[in-house]
C-alpha positions as CSV (number, residue, x, y, z in Angstrom):
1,X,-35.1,59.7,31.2
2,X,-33.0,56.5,32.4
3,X,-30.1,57.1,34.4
4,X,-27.6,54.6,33.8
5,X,-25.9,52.8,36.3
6,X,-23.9,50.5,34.3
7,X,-23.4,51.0,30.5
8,X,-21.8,48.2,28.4
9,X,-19.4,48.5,25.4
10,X,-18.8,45.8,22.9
11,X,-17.5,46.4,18.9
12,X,-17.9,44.4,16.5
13,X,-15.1,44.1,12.9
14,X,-16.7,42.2,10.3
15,X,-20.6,42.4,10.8
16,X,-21.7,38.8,10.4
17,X,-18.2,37.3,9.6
18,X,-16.2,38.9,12.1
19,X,-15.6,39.5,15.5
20,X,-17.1,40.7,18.6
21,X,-15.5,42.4,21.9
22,X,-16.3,44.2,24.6
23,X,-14.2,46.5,26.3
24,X,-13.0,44.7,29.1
25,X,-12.2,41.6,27.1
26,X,-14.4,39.4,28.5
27,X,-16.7,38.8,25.6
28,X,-14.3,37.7,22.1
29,X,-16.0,35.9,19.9
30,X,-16.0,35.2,16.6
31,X,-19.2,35.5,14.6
32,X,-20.5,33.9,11.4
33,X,-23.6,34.2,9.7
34,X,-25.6,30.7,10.3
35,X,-25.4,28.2,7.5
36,X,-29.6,28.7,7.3
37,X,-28.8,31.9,6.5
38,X,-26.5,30.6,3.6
39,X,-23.1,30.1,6.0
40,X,-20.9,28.0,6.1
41,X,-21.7,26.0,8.9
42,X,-23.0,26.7,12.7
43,X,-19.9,26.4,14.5
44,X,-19.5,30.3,15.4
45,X,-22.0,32.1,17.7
46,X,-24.2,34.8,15.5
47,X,-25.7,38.0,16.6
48,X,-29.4,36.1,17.3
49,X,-28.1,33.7,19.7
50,X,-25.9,36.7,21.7
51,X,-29.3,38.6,21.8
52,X,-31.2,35.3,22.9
53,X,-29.0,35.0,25.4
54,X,-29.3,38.5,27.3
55,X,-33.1,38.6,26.5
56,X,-33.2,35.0,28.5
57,X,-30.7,36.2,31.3
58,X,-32.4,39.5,31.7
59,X,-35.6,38.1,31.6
60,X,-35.4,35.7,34.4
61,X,-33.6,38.2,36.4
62,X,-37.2,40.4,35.7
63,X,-39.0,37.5,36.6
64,X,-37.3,36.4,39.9
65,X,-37.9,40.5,40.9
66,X,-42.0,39.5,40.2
67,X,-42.0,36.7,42.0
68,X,-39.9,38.6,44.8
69,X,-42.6,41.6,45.2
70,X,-45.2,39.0,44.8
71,X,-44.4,37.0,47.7
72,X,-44.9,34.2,45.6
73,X,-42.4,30.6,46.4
74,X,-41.3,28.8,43.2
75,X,-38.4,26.6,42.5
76,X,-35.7,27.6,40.1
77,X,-37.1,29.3,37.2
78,X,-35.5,29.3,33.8
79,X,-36.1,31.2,30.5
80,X,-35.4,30.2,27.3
81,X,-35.6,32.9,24.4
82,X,-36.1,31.6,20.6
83,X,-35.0,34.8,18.3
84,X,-35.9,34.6,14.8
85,X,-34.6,36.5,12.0
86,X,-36.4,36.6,8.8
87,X,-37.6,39.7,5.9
88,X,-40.1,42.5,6.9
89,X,-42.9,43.4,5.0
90,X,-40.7,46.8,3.6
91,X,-37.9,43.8,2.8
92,X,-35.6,45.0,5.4
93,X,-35.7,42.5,7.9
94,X,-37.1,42.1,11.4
95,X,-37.0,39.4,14.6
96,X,-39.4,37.3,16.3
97,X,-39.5,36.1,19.7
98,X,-40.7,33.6,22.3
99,X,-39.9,33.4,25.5
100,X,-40.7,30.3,26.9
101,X,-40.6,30.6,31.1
102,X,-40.3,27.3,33.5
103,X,-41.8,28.4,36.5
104,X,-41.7,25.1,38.7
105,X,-44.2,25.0,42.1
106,X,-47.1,26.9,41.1
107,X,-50.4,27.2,39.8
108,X,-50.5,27.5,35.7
109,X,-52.5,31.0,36.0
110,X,-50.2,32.2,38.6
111,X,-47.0,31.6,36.2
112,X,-49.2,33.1,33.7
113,X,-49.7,36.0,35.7
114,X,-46.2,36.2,36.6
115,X,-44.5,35.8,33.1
116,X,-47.3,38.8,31.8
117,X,-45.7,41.4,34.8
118,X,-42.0,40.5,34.3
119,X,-42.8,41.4,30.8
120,X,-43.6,44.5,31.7
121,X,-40.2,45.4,34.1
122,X,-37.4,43.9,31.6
123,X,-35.8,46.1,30.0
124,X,-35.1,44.0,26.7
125,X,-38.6,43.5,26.7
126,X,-39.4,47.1,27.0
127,X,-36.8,47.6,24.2
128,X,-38.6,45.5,22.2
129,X,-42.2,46.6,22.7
130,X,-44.1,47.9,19.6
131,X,-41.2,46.7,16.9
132,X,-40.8,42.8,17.8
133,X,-43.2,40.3,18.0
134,X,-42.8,38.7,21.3
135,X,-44.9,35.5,22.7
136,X,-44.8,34.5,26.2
137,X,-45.0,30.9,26.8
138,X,-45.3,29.4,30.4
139,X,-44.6,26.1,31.7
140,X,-44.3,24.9,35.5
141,X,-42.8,21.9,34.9
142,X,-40.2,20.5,37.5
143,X,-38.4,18.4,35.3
144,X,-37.9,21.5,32.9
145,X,-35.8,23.1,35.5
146,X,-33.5,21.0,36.1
């Protein structure tokens, strides 16, 4: 049992051609569905990117915790999510995504390693285990994290 120690609250009016807010007003935005989707255009945010988003800030918060109980030195890491959206086999429809982490001043195995155990501690990818396909891509790159 999880107890919570911080709980947000958004709404959204309008599904995929609406709106979205959270209760304290810091998040309004309009949403639209994305024009590969059969939108209009891509000038509105869509649920994908907002998930892509937290999965990437979440997940690099997970990671910098790894890399902090592993004693390990790196540079600024980043995390870039890619969420898909596409039909299931039962044609509901389903995500897909990667996560592609820079991990700049170390070893290739060791971001490996690392990227595998912050998989394990984030919460959106614990969320996620079992019912979305999720690849882990690592890089360590310097230039990446800039």
């Amino acid at each position: 049992m999880i107890n919570a120690i911080y709980t947000a609250t958004a709404t959204a009016t309008g599904g995929r051609n609406g709106k979205v807010t959270s209760s304290d007003g810091v998040l309004d935005l309009e949403v639209r569905i994305p024009k590969e989707m059969g939108g209009a255009n891509n000038d509105y945010t869509n649920p994908e990117q907002l998930f892509a988003a937290g999965y990437a800030a979440c997940f690099d918060s997970a990671l910098s915790l790894i890399i902090k109980r592993n004693k390990v030195t790196t540079r600024m890491t980043t995390v870039t999510a890619h969420v898909g959206i596409g039909k299931d086999e039962a044609e509901g429809f389903g995500l897909v995504v990667t996560l592609e982490a820079n991990i700049p001043g170390v070893e290739q195995s060791v971001a490996d390693d690392l990227i595998a155990q912050a998989h394990q501690v984030c919460p959106y990818s614990n969320a996620t285990r079992g019912n979305v396909e999720v690849t882990l891509k690592t890089t360590t790159n310097e230039l990446a994290a800039q």
